[in-house]
Phi, psi and omega in degrees: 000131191257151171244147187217164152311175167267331182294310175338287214305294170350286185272000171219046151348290171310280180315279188341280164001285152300333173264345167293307176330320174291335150116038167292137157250152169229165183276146178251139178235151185194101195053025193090000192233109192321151185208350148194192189222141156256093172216147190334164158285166193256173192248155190294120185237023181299123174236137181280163168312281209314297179316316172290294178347312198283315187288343162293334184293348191288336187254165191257170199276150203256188177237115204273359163303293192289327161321278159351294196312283192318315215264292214287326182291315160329292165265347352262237188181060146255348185247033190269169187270115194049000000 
């Protein structure tokens, strides 16, 4: 995290900028004493159905017997449900 001024920002607008894009955060300065954050947006992580589906299709199907097993020797199984 870089800390720069509000004159920085101003006058290398462009350049910041590019570098929040790049996934830089700045520090906002105003007479020395920070006053906001400048950092990338979270990136859109949104998948359609059709899409996990394809990419989930790709493992192989697991074994949900053993699965069980491996979870009840791990936490034990007195207090599971059904």
């Amino acid at each position: 995290m870089r800390r720069i001024s509000q004159r920085e920002l101003r006058n290398q607008n462009a350049a910041v900028m590019d570098e929040v894009e790049r996934g830089e955060t700045f520090r906002i300065t105003r007479r020395g004493v920070e006053v906001a954050e400048l950092r990338p947006l979270p990136v859109d992580r949104f998948v359609s159905t059709i899409e996990l589906r394809r990419r989930l299709g790709r493992f192989p199907a697991g074994d949900l017997a053993q699965m069980r097993r491996e979870a009840d020797l791990f936490f034990g199984d007195d207090d599971r449900v059904g």
